[in-house]
KOLFILUM-700992 format. One record per residue (C-alpha): x, y, z; residue number from 1; residue in three letters. Coordinates in steps of 0.001 Angstrom, whole numbers. Layout:
+---------+---------+---------+-----+------+
|       X |       Y |       Z | seq | type |
+---------+---------+---------+-----+------+
|       X |       Y |       Z | NUM |  ALA |
...
+---------+---------+---------+-----+------+
END
This chain:
+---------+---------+---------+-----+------+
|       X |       Y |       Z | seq | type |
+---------+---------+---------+-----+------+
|  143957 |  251722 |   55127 |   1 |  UNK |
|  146350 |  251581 |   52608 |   2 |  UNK |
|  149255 |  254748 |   51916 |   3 |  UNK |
|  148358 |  256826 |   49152 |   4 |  UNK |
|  151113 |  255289 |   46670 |   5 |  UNK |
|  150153 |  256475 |   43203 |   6 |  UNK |
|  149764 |  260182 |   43760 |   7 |  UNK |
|  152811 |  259981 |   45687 |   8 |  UNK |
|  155428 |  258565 |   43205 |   9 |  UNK |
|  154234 |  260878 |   41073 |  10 |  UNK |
|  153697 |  264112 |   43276 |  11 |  UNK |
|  157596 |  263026 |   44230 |  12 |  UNK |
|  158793 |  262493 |   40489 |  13 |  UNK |
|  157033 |  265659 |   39573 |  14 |  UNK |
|  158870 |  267620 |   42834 |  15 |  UNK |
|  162083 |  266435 |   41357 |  16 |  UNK |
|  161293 |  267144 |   37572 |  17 |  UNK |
|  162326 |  263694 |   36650 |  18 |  UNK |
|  160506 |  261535 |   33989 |  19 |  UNK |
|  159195 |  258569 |   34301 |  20 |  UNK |
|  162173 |  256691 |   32889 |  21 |  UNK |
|  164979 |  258775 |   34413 |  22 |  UNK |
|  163430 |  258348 |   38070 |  23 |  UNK |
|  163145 |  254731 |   37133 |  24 |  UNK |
|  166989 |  254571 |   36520 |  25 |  UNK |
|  166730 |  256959 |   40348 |  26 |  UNK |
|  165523 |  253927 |   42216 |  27 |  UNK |
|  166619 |  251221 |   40349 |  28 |  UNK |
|  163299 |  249823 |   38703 |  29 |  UNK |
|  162284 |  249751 |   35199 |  30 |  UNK |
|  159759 |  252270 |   33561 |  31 |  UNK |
|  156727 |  250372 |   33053 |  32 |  UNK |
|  156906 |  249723 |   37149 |  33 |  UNK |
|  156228 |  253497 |   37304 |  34 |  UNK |
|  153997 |  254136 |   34673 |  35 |  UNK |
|  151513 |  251288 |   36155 |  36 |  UNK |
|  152197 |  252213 |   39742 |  37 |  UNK |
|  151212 |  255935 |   38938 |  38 |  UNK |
|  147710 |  254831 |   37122 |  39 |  UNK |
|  147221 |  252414 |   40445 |  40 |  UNK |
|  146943 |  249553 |   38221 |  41 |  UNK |
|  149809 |  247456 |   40886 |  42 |  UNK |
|  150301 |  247579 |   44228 |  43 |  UNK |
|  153705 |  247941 |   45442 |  44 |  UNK |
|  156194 |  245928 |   47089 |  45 |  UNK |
|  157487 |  246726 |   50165 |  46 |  UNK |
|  160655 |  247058 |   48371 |  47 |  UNK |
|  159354 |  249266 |   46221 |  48 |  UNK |
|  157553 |  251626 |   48730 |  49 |  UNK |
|  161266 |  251632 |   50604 |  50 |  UNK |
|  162927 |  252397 |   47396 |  51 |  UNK |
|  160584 |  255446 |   46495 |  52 |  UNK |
|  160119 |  257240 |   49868 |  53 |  UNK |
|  163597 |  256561 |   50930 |  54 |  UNK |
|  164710 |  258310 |   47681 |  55 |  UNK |
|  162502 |  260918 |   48096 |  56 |  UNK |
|  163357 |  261692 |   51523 |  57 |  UNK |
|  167123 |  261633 |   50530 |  58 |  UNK |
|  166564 |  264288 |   48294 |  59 |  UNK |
|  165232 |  266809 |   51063 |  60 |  UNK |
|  161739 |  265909 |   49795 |  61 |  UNK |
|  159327 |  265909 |   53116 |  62 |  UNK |
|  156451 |  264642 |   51491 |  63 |  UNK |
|  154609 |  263608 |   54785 |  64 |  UNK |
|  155299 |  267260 |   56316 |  65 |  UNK |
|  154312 |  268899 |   52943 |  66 |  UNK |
|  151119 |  266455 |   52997 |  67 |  UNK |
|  150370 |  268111 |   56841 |  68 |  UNK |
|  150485 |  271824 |   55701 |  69 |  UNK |
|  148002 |  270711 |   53058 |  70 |  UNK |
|  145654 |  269011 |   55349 |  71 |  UNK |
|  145887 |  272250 |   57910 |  72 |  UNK |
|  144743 |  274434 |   55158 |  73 |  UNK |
|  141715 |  272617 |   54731 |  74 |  UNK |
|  140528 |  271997 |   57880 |  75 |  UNK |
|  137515 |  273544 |   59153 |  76 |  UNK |
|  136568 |  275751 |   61645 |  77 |  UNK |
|  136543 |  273934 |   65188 |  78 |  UNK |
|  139023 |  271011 |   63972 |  79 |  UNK |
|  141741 |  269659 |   65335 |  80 |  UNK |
|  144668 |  268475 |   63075 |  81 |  UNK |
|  146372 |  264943 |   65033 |  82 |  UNK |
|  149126 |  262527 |   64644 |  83 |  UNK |
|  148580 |  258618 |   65678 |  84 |  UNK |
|  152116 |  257038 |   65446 |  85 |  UNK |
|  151069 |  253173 |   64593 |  86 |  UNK |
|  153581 |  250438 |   64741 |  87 |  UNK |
|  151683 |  248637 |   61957 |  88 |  UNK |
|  148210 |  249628 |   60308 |  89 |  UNK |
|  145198 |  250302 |   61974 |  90 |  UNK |
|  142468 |  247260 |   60828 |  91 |  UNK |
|  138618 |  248753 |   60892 |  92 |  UNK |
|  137301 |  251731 |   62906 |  93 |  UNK |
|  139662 |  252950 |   65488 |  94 |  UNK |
|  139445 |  251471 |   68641 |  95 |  UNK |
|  139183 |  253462 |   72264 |  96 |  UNK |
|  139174 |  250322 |   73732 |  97 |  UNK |
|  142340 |  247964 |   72174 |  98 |  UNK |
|  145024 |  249699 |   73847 |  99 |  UNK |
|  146953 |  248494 |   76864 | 100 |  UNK |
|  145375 |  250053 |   80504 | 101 |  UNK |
|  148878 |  251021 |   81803 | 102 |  UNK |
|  149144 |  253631 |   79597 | 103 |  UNK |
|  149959 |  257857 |   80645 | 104 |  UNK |
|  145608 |  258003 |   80912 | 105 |  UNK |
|  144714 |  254143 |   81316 | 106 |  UNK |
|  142884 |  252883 |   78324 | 107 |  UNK |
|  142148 |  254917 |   74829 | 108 |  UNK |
|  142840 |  255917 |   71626 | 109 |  UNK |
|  146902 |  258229 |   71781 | 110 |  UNK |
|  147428 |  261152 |   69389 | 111 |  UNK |
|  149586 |  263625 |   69260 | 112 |  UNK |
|  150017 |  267259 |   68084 | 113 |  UNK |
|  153246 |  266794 |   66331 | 114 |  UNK |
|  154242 |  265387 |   63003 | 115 |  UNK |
|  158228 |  264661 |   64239 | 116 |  UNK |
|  157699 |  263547 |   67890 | 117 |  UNK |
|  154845 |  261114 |   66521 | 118 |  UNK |
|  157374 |  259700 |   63831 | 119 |  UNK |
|  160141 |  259455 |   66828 | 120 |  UNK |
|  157941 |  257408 |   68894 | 121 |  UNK |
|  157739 |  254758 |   66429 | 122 |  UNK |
|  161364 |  254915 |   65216 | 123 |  UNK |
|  162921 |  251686 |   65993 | 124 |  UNK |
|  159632 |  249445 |   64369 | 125 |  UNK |
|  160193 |  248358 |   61079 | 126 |  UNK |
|  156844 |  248888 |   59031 | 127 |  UNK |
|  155676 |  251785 |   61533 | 128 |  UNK |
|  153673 |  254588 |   60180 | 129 |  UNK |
|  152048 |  258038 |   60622 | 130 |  UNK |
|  148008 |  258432 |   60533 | 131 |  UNK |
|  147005 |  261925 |   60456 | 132 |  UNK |
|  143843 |  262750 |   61578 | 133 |  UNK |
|  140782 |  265365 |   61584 | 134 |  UNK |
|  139150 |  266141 |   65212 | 135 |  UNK |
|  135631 |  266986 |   65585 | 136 |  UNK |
|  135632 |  267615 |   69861 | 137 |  UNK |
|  131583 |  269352 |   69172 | 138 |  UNK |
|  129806 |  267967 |   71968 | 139 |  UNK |
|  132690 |  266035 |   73875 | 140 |  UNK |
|  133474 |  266019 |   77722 | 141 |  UNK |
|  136922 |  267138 |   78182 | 142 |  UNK |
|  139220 |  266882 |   80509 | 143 |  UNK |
|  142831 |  269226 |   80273 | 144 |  UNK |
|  146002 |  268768 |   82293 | 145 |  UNK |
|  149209 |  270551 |   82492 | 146 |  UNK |
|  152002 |  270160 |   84289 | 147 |  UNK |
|  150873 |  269985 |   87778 | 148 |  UNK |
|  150964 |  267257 |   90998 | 149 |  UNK |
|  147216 |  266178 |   89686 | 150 |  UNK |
|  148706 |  264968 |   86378 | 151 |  UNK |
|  151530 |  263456 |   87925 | 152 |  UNK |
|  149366 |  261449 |   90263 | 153 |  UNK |
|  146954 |  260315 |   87860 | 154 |  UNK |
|  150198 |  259308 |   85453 | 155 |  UNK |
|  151483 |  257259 |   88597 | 156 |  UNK |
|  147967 |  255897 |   89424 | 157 |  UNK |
|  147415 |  254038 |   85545 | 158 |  UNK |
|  151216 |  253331 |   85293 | 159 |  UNK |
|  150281 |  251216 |   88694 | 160 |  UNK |
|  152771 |  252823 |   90867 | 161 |  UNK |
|  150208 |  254227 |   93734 | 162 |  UNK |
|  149253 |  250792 |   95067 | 163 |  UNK |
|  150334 |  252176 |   98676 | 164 |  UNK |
|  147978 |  255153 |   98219 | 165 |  UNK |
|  145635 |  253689 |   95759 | 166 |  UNK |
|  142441 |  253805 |   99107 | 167 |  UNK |
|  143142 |  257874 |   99371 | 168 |  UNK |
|  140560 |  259871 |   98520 | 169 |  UNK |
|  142539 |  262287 |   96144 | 170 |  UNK |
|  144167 |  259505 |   94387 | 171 |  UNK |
|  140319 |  257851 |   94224 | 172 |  UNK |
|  139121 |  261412 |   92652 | 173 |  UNK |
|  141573 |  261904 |   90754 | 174 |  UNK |
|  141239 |  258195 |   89053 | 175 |  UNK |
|  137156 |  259190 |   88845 | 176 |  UNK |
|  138063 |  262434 |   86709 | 177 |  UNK |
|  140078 |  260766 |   84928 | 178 |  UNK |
|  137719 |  258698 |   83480 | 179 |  UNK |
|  134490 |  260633 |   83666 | 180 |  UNK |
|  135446 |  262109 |   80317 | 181 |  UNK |
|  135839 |  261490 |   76465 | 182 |  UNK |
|  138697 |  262720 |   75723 | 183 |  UNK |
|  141825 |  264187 |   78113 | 184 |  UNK |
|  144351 |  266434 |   76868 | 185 |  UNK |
|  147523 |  266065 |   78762 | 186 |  UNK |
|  151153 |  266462 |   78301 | 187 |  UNK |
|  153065 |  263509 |   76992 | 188 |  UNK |
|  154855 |  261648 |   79310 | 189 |  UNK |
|  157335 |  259184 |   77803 | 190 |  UNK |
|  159389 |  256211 |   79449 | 191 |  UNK |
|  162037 |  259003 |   80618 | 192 |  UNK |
|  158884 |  261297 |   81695 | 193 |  UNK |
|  157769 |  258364 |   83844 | 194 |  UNK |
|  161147 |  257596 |   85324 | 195 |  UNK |
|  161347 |  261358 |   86703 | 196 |  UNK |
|  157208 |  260743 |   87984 | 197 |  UNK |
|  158883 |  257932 |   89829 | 198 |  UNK |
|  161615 |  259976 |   91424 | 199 |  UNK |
|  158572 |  262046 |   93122 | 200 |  UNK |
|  156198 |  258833 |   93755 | 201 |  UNK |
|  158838 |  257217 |   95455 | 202 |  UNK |
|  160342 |  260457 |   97972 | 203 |  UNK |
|  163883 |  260925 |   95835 | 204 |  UNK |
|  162340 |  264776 |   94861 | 205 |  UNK |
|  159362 |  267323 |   95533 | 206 |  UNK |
|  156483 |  267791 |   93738 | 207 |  UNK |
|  158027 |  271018 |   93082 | 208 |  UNK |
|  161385 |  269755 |   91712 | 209 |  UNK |
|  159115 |  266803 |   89591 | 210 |  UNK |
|  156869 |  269545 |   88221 | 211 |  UNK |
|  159845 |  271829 |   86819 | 212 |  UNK |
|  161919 |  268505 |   85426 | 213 |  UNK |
|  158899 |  267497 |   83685 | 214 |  UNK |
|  158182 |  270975 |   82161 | 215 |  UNK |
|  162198 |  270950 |   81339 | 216 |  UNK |
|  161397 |  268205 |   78545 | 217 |  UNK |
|  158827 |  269884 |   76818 | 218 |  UNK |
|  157485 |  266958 |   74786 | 219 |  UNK |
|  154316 |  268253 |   74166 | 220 |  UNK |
|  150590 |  267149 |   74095 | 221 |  UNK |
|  148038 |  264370 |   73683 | 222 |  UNK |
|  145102 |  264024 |   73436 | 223 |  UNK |
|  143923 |  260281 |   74556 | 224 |  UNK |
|  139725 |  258797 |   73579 | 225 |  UNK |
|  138862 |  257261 |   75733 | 226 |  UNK |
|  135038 |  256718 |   75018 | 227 |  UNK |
|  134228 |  254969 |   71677 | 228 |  UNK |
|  131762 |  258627 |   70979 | 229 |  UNK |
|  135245 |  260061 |   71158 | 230 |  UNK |
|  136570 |  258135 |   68939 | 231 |  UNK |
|  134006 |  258005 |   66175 | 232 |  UNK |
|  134354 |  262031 |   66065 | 233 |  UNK |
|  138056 |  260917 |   64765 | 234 |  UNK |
|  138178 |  260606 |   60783 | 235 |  UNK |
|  141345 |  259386 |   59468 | 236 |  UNK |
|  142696 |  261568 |   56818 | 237 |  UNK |
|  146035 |  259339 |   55088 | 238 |  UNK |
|  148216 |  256808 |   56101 | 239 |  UNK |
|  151622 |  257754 |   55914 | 240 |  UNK |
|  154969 |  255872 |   55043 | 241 |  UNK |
|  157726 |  256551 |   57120 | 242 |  UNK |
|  161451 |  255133 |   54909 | 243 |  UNK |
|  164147 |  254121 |   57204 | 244 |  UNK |
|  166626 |  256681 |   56942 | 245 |  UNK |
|  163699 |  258956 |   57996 | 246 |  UNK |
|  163019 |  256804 |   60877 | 247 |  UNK |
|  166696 |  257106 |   61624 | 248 |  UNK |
|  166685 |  260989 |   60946 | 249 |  UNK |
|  164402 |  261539 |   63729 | 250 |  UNK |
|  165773 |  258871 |   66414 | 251 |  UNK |
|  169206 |  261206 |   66324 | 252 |  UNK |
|  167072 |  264176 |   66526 | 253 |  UNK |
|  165059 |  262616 |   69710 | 254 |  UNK |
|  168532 |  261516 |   70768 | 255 |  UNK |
|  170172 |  264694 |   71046 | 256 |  UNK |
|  167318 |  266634 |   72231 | 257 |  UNK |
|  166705 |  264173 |   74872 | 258 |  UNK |
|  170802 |  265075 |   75975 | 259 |  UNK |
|  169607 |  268537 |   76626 | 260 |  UNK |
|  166452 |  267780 |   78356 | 261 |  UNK |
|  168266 |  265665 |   80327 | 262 |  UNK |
|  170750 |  268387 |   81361 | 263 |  UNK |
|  167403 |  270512 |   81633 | 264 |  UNK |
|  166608 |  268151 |   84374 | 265 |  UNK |
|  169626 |  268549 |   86537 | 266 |  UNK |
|  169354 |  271995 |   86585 | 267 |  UNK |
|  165849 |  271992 |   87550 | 268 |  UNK |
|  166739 |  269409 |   90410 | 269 |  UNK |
|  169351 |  271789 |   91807 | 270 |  UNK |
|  167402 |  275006 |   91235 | 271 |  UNK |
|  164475 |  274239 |   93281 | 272 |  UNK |
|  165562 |  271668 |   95944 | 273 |  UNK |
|  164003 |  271980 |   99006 | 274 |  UNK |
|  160922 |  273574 |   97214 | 275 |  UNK |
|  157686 |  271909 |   97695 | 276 |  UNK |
|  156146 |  269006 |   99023 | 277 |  UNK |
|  157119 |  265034 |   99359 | 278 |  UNK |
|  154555 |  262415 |   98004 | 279 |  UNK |
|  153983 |  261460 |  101814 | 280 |  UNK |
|  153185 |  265011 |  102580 | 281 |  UNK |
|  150442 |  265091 |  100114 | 282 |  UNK |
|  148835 |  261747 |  100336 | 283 |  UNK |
|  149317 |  261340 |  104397 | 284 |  UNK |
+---------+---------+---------+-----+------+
END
């Protein structure tokens, strides 16, 4: 699926009440280049697509967020409105079953609910992009998780850190529910989410302590297909560009919230040690 170009560069130009020619003379290309690319009549380079949503995002123009209130106001009754942060494009129908099985849920299809933490996910890949997607969950299984020592032992069991407790017959239900559904809805847990897991899987904190330094990052939730009926409820609504000082916008953003979540943490660590249970404890 290809970006939306034409009604872009001109949606843009038009935002900025530029001509044709003087946004030409903007970005460094000559007239005719924006006249054609405006009818669709050329495809543009990646040069090109750099130049004009680089530009555009340099003059306070977000085009992808304004593109997401758009698509919200349209969406019908029962929807969901999701992010899929893609490192490159997404070839055919999506796919429940391409992704890696280590993931957060094992296996599936990863959205998110959140333009900006789905564009920081993807910020250090050159040619990365945003799909944003419309829901249909009418006749799905789901299965929800928050923030609780069942989430964090199903995270641990597909990250393939439970090997020592993998014959337990929680950690065997909880892999069972896990799957026995077509889509999950779960909080996010990133690489510094996991590390934190860890701390609990391997006896360095409680449940208790991992539970509240978890909850102290606040990064959100996704919602993970893992049946291909799941995923052919997904319809894919526009491919977005994301320019690289856009990119780079939100990896200081993730940066310096990540600081305070990490303080966050501490203070969690301090404020409830000696609360809760140890991993052995629970799985003995």
């Amino acid at each position: 699926m290809y970006y939306n170009y034409a009604q872009d560069i001109k949606s843009i130009r038009e935002l900025l009440s530029l001509s044709q020619t003087d946004f030409a003379k903007e970005i460094d290309v000559q007239q005719v280049t924006i006249s054609r690319s405006e009818t669709g009549k050329t495809q543009p380079s990646a040069e090109l697509l750099e130049k004009v949503y680089a530009y555009a995002f340099s003059k306070n123009i977000r085009l992808n967020r304004l593109k997401e209130m758009l698509h919200r106001e349209s969406l019908q009754p029962g929807r969901t409105f999701l992010f899929h942060a893609a490192k490159g494009e997404i070839s055919g129908e999506i796919d429940a079953k391409r992704s890696r099985t280590n993931n957060d849920m094992g296996q599936g299809f990863y959205t998110g609910e959140n333009y900006d933490q789905a564009v920081s996910f993807v910020s250090g890949f050159g040619g990365a992009s945003i799909y944003m997607l419309d829901f249909d969950p009418a006749g799905l299984k789901c299965k929800e998780y928050s923030v609780d020592c069942d989430w964090m032992l199903t995270i641990a069991f597909f990250r393939g850190t439970l090997e020592r407790y993998e014959g337990h017959e929680l950690v065997k239900k909880l892999a069972r529910e896990a799957q026995d559904c077509d889509y999950i809805i779960a909080p996010i847990a990133d690489n510094r989410m996991f590390q934190i897991i860890n701390s609990f899987i391997t006896g360095e904190i409680t449940d208790e302590q991992c539970k509240h330094c978890l909850a102290a990052t606040n990064l959100g939730r996704q919602f993970v297909f893992k049946t291909e009926r799941a995923a052919q409820k997904l319809r894919i609504l526009e491919r977005c560009y994301i320019p690289a000082n856009e990119s780079e916008y939100h990896a200081t953003v993730r940066s310096e919230e990540a600081k305070l979540g990490e303080d966050k943490v501490r203070l969690a660590r301090i404020n409830y040690r000696g609360q809760g249970k140890y991993v052995d404890e629970i799985l003995a």
